[in-house]
MMTF fields as JSON, N, C-alpha, C and O atoms, coordinates in Angstrom:
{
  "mmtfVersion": "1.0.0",
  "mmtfProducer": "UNKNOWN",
  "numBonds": 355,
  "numAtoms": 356,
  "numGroups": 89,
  "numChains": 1,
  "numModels": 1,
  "chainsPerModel": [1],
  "groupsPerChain": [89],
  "chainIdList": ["A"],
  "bondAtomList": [4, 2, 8, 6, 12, 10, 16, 14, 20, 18, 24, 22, 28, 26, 32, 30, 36, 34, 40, 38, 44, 42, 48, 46, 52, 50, 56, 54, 60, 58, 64, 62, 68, 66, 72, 70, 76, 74, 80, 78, 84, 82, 88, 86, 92, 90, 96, 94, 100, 98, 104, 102, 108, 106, 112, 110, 116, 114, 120, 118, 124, 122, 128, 126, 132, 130, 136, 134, 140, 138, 144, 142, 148, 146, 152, 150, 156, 154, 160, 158, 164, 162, 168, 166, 172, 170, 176, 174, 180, 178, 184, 182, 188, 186, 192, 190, 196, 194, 200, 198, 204, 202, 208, 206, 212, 210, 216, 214, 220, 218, 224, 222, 228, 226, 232, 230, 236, 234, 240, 238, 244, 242, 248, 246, 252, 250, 256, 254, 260, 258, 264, 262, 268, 266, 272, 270, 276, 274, 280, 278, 284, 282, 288, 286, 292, 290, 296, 294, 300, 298, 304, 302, 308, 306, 312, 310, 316, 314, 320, 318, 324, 322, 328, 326, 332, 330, 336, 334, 340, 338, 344, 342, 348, 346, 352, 350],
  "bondOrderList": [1, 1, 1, 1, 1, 1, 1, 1, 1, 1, 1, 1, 1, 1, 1, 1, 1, 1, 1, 1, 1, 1, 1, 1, 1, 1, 1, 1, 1, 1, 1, 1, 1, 1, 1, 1, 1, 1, 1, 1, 1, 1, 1, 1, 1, 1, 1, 1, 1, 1, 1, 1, 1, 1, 1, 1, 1, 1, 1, 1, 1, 1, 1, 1, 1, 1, 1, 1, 1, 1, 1, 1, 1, 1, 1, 1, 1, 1, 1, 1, 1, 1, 1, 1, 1, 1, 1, 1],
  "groupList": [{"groupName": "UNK", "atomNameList": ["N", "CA", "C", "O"], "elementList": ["N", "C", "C", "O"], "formalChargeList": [0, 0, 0, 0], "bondAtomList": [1, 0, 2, 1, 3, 2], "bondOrderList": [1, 1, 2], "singleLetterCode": "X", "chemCompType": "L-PEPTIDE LINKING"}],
  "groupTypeList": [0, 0, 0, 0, 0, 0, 0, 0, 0, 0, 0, 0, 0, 0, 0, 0, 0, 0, 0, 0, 0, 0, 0, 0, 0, 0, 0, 0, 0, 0, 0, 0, 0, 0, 0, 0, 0, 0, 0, 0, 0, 0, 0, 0, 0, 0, 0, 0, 0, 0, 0, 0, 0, 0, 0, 0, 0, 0, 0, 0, 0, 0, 0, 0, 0, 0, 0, 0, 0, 0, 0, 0, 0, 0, 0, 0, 0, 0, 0, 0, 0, 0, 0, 0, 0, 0, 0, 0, 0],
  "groupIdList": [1, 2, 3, 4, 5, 6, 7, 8, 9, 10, 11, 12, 13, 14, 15, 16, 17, 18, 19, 20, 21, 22, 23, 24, 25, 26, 27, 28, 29, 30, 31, 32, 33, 34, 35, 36, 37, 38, 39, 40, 41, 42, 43, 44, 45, 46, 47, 48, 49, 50, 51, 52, 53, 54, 55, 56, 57, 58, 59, 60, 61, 62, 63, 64, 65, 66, 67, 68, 69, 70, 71, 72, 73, 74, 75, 76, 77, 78, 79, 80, 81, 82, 83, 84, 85, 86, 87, 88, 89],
  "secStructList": [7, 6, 6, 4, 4, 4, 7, 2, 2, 2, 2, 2, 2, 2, 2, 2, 2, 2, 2, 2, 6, 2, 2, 2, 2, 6, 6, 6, 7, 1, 7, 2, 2, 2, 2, 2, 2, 2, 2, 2, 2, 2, 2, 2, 7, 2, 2, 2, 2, 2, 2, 2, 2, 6, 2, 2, 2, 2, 2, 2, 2, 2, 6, 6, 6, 6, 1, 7, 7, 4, 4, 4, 7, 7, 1, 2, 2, 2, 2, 2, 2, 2, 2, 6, 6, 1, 7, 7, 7],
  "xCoordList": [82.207, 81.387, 79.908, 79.05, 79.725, 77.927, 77.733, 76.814, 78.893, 78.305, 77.682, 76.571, 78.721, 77.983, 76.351, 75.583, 75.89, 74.608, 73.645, 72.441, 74.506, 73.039, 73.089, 72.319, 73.732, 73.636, 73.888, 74.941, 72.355, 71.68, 72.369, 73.458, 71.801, 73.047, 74.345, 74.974, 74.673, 76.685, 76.815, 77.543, 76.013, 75.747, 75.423, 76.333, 74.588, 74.382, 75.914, 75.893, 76.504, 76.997, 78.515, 78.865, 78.951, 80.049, 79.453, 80.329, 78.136, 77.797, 78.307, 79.009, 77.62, 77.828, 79.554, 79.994, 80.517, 82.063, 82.297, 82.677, 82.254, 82.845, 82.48, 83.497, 81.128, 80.998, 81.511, 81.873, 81.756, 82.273, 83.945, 84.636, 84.344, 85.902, 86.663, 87.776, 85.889, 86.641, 87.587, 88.209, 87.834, 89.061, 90.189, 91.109, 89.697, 90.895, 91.216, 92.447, 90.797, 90.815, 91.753, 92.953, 91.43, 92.373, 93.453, 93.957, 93.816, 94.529, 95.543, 96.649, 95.202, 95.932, 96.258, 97.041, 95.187, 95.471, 94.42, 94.056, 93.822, 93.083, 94.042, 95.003, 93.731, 94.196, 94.135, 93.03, 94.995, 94.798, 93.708, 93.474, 92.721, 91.74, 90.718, 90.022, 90.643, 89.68, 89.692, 88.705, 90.579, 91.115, 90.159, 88.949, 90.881, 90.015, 88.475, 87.732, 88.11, 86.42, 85.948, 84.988, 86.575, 86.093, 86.121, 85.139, 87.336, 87.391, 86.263, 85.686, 86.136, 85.142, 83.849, 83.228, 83.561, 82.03, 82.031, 81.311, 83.154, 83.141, 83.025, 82.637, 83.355, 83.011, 81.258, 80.86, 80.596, 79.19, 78.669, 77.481, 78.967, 77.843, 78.142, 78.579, 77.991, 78.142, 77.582, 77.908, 77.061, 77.35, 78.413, 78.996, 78.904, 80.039, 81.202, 82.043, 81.275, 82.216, 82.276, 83.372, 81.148, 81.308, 81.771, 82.486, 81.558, 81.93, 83.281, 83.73, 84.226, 85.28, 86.43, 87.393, 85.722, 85.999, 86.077, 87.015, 84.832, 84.871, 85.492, 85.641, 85.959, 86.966, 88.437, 89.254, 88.643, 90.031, 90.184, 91.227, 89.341, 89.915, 89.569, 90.245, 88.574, 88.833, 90.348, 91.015, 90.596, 92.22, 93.112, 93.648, 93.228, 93.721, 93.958, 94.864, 93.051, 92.811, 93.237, 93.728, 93.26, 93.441, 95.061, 95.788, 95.707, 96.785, 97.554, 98.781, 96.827, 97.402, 97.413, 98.31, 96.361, 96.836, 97.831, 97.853, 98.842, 99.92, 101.371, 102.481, 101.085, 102.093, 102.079, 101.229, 103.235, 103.223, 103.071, 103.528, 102.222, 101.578, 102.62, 103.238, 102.901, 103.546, 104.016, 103.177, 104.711, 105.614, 105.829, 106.468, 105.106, 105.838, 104.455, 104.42, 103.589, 102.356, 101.615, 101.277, 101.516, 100.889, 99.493, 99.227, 98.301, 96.876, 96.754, 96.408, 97.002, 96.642, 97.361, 96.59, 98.341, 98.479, 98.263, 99.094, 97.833, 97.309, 95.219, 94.405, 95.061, 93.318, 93.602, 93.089, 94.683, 95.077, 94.919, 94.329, 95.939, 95.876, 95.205, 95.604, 94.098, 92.974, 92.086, 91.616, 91.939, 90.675, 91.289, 90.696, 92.721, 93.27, 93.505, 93.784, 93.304, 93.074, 91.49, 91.302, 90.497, 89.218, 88.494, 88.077, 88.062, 87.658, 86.497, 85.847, 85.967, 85.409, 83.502, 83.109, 82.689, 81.596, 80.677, 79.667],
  "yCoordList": [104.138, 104.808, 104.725, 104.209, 105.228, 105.033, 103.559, 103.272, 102.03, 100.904, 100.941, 100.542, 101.521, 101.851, 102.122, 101.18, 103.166, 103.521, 102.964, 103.222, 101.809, 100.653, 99.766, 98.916, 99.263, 98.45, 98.979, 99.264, 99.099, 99.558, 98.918, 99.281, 97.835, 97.199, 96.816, 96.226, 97.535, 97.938, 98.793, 98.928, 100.132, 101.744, 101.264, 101.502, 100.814, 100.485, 99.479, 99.393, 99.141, 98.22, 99.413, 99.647, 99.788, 100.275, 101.841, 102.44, 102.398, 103.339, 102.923, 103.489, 101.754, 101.553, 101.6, 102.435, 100.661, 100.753, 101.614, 101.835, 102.75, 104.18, 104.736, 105.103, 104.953, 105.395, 104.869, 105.581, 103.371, 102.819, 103.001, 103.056, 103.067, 103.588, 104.473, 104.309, 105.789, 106.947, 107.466, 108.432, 106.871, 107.433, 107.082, 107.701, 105.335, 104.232, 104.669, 104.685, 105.026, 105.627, 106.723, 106.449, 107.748, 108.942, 108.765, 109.851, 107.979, 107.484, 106.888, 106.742, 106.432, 105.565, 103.67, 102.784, 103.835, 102.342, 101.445, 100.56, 101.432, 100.588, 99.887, 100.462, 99.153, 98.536, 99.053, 99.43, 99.079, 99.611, 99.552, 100.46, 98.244, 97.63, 98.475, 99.054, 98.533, 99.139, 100.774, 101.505, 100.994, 102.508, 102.623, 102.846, 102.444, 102.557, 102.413, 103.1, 101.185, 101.518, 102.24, 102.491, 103.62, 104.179, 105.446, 106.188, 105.767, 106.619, 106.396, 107.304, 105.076, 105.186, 105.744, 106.684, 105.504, 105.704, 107.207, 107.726, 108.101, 109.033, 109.959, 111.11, 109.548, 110.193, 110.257, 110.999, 109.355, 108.961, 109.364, 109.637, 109.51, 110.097, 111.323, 111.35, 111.986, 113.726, 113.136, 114.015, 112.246, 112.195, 111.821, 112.621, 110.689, 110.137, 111.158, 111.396, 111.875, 112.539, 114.029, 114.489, 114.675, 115.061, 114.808, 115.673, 113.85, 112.993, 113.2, 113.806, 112.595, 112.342, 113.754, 113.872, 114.863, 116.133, 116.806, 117.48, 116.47, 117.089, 116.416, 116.845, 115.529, 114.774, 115.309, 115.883, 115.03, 115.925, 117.208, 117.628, 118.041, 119.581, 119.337, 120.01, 118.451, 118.222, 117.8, 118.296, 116.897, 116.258, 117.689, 118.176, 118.109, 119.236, 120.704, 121.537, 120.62, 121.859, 121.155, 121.977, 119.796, 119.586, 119.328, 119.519, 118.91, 118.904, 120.335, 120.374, 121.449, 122.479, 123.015, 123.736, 122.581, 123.102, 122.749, 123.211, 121.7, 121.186, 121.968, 121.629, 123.126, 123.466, 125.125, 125.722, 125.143, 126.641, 128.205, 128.643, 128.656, 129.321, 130.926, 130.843, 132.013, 133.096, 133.777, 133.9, 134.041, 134.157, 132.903, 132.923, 131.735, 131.193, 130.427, 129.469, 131.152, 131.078, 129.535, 128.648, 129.493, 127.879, 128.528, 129.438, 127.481, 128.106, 127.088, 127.576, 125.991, 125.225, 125.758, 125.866, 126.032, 126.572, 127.87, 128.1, 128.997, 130.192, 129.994, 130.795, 129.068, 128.273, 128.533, 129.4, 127.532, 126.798, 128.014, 128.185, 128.768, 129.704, 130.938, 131.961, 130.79, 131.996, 131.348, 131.879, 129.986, 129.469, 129.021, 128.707, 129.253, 129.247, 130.538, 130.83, 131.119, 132.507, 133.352, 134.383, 132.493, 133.036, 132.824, 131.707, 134.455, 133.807, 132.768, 132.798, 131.717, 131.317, 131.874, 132.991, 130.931, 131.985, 131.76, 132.453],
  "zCoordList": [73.334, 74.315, 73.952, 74.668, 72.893, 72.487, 72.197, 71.43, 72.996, 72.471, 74.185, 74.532, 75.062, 76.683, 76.248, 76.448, 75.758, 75.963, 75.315, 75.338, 74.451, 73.806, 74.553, 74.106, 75.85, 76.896, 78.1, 78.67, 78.506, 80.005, 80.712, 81.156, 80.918, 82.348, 82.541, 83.418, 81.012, 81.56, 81.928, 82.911, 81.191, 81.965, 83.556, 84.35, 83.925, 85.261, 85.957, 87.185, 85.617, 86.076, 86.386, 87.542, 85.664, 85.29, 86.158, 86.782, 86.175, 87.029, 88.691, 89.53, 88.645, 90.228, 90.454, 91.244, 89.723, 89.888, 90.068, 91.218, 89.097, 88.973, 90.353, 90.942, 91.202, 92.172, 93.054, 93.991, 93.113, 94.421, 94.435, 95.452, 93.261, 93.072, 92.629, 92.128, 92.859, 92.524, 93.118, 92.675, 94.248, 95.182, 94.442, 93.907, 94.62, 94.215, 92.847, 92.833, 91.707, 90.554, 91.038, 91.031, 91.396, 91.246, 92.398, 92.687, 92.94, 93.974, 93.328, 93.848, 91.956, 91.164, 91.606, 91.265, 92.474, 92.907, 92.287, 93.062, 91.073, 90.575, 89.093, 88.583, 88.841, 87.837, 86.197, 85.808, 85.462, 84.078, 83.302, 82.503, 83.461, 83.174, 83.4, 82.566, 85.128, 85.859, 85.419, 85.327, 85.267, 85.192, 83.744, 83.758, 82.661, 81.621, 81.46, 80.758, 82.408, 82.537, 82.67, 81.941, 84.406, 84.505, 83.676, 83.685, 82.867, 81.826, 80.544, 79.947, 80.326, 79.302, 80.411, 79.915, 81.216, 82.005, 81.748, 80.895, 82.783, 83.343, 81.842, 82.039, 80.145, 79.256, 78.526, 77.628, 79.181, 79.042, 80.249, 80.075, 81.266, 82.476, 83.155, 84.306, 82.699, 83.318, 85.175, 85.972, 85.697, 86.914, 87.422, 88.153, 87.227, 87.567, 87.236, 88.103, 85.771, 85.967, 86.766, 87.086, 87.034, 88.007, 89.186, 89.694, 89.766, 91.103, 91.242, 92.215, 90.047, 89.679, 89.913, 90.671, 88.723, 89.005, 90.427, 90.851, 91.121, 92.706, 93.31, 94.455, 93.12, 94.335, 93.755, 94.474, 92.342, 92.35, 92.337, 91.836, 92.8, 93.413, 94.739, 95.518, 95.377, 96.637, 97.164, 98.072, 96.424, 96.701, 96.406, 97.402, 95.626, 95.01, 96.144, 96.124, 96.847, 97.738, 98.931, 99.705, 99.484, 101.055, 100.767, 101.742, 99.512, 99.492, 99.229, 99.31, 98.927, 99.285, 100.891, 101.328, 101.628, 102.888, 103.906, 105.047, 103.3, 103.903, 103.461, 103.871, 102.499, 101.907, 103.433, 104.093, 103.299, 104.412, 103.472, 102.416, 104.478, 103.96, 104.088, 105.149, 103.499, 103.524, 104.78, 105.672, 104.898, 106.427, 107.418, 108.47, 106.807, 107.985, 108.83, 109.602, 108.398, 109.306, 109.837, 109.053, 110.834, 110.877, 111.185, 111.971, 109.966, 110.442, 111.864, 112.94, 111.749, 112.974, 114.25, 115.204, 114.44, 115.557, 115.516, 116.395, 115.233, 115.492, 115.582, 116.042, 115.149, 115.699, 116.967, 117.676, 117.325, 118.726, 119.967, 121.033, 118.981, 120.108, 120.109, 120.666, 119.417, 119.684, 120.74, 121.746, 120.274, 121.109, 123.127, 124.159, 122.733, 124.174, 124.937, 126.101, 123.93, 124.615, 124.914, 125.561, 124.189, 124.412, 125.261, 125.564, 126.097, 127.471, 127.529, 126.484, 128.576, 128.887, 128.602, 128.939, 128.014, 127.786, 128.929, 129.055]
}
C-alpha cells in the first residue's frame, strides 16, 4: 500500500477505477484481480473508501425495504392509497 503512495499516477490511475467501479466491486461482478486493486486503493484513500462504504449501506438499506414490514403492512400501497384518497387541491 505505501508502494501506491510513492507512485502518483497509480494513485491516480487506480483512483479513477475504484470510482468508475464501485458498484461492479460490491456487486461482486469484477474480477479477483480487479477486486484486489480496489481493496488495496480503498485502504490508501479515505475517498474512495468512503464512496465504497456509502454505497454499501446504501445497498444495505434499499435491500431492506423489500423485506415486509410488521403486520403485514405494504408502504407502497398504503402511499397509493392516501394519495387516492386526497382531495383534489
Amino acid at each position: 500500500m505505501i508502494r501506491q503512495l510513492r507512485h502518483p499516477l497509480r494513485f491516480h490511475r487506480d483512483h479513477r477505477f475504484t470510482m468508475e467501479h464501485a458498484s461492479e466491486y460490491l456487486d461482486g461482478e469484477l474480477p479477483e484481480p480487479d477486486c484486489r486493486r480496489v481493496d488495496q486503493h480503498t485502504g490508501v484513500c479515505p475517498g474512495c473508501r468512503r464512496l465504497v462504504e456509502s454505497l454499501r449501506r446504501t445497498i444495505a438499506g434499499l435491500a431492506g425495504l423489500r423485506e415486509p414490514r410488521p403486520g403485514g403492512e405494504d408502504v407502497a400501497a398504503g402511499v397509493i392509497a392516501r394519495l387516492r384518497n386526497k382531495p383534489a387541491p
